[in-house]
C-alpha positions, 0 to 999 in steps of 0.5 A, a space after each residue: 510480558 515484555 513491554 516493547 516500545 511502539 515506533 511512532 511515524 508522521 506520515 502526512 497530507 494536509 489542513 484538515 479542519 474536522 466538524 464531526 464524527 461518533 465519539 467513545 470517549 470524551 477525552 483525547 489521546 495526543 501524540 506525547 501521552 504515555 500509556 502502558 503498552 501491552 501486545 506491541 510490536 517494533 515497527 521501523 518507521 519505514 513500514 508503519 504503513 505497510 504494517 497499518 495495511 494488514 488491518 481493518 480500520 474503523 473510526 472509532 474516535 473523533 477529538 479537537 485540538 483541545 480535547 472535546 470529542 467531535 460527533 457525526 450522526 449516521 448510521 453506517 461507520 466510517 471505515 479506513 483502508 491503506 494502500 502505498 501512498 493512498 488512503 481510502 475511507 468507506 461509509 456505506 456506498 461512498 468511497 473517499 480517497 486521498 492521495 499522499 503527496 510530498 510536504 514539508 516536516 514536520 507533515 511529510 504529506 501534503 494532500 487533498 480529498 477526492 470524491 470516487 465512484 460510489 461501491 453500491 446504490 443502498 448508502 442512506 443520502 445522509 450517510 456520507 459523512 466522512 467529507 465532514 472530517 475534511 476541509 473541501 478546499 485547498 490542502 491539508 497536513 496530518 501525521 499518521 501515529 500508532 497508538 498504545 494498545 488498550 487491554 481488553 478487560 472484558 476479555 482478559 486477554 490483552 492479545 485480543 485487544 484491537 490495534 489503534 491507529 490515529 490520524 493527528 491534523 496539523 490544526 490538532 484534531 485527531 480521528 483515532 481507528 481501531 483495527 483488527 488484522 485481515 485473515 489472510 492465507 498462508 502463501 503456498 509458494 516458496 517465502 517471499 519477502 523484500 529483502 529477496 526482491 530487492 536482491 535481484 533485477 527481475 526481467 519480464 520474460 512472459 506476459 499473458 491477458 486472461 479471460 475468464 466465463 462468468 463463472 470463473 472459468 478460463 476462456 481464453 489466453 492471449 499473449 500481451 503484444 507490447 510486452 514482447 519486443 526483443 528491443 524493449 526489454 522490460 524488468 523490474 527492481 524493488 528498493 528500500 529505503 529509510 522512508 519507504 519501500 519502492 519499485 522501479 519499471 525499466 522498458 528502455 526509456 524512462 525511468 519510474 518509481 511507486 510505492 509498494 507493500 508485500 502483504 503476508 500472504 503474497 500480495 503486492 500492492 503498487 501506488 502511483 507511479 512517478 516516471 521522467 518525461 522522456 519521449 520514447 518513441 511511437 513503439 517505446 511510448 505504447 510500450 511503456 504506456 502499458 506498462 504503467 497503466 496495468 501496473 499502477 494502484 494494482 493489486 497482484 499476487 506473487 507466486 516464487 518457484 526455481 526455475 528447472 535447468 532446462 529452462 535457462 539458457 546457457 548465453 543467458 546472462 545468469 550463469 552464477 551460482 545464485 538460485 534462478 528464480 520464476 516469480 509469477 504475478 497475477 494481476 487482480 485485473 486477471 494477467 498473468 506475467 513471469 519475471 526471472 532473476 538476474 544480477 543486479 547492475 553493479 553501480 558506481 556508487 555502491 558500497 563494497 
């Protein structure tokens, strides 16, 4: 088997000190140890944590600085997810989650954590043990690696051997996870990926509230009012740069950005939104208001098509002889928007 070297990324948060969690082994791996490498994969460091965001973590691992495992007692396992720009940790009914904040190299993240809404009422009283692994107070540094994989000998197949993934504190300590990929379905519409989303500025051209019975059954379909004015157009562009990929909402007004990931099967992911400041007046402000609000920490499930010639007019702006695409996006929140293709905008500082 080729052996691939594993790209590494220090993706960060802040000055976690850690007091505990269940340990497998009593020695550590650190950042610069070698081990042989088998069923690896090149991830550019750009999309480490979108590749990470296709698995399902659980805390596997705890060390300090010097080596010595760290244990928590409890009986629920402590369980990581990934999304752009957040991470959430699970133990039973208790949901943790920290959001990752600009810092300085080498920790490129500076954060904190923040208690959410509990996911159920059955967790045990003593089982909430992930703020342990955290400071609760100020913030905190940490770098996000990808680990070696370690043959599965039991198996004898290394493909089968879990992915691993360790958070490294800036204090020293480390919480490794293991994680198996998520099964995801193969999409059923035409290939979507970043390189296609990025090519084009997608404009809003419908955008539908659905309401559904409590058994899943479509009740009621009403147009959403503020994304229909003709003098506050609204689009979409997707970018990628050497850090991350990125979205950008344009009613008119302000101008945004949020992290995304595109999962295999079509599922986009949006983080927090940053936008400028600017007042947008009363119509532009609810407008934009809407925008971002349905839009940011969703989740939504992209669905390609070209559109028939009948449904592009001919003063639209898209007469080339690129594709005319529909993009629709279901909102896990249950909207409905369709987006079309046009040419993107040229700028002064493009390279020719």
């Amino acid at each position: 088997m080729k052996k691939v070297i594993l790209a590494s990324v220090m993706f960060c948060s802040t000055l976690l000190a850690l007091s505990g969690c269940q340990s497998m082994s009593n020695t550590s791996l650190s950042m610069s140890d070698s081990i042989v490498q088998t069923d690896t994969v090149e991830i550019p460091e750009n999309k480490v944590m979108q590749w990470s965001s296709g698995y399902n973590w659980q805390l596997s691992e705890v060390t300090r600085y010097d080596g010595q495992p760290i244990t928590i007692h409890g009986t629920d396992p402590i369980r990581l997810a990934i999304d752009p720009g957040s991470l959430h940790f699970y133990q039973g009914c208790n949901h943790d989650k920290i959001d990752l904040f600009t810092g300085a190299p080498p920790y490129s993240y500076a954060s904190y954590i923040v208690q959410l809404p509990a996911t159920c009422t059955t967790s045990r009283p003593d089982d909430h043990n992930i703020r342990t692994l955290f400071q609760d107070y100020g913030t905190y540094l940490f770098g996000i690696k990808l680990l070696p994989t370690v043959p599965s000998t039991s198996q004898g197949n290394t493909f089968a051997a879990p992915k691993r993934l360790a958070l490294i504190m800036e204090n020293g300590n480390q919480l490794v996870f293991t994680g198996m990929a998520k099964t995801l379905p193969a999409p059923t519409s035409l290939p979507i990926n970043a390189e296609l989303l990025k090519r084009y500025d997608w404009h809003l051209v419908s955008a539908v509230d659905n309401h559904y019975d409590d058994k899943g059954q479509l009740v009621s379909r009403k147009p959403i009012g503020n994304f229909y004015h003709s003098d506050w157009p609204i689009s979409v562009t997707f970018r990628d740069d050497s850090d991350q990929t990125y979205v950008s909402f344009n009613s008119g007004c302000n101008g945004s950005g949020a992290p995304y990931f595109l999962l295999d099967d079509n599922t986009l992911k949006i983080g927090m939104i940053i936008s400028t400041m600017m007042g947008c007046g009363e119509t532009g402000n609810r407008i934009e208001t809407a925008l971002f609000n349905l839009m940011r920490d969703s989740s939504s499930q992209l669905s390609l098509s070209l559109q028939s010639s009948e449904g592009i007019s001919t003063s639209s702006k898209n007469q080339t002889d690129m594709p005319s695409y529909n993009l629709l996006q279901t909102m896990e929140s249950g909207e409905t928007l369709v987006w079309q293709n046009q040419e993107l905008p040229k700028r002064v500082y493009d390279t020719k």
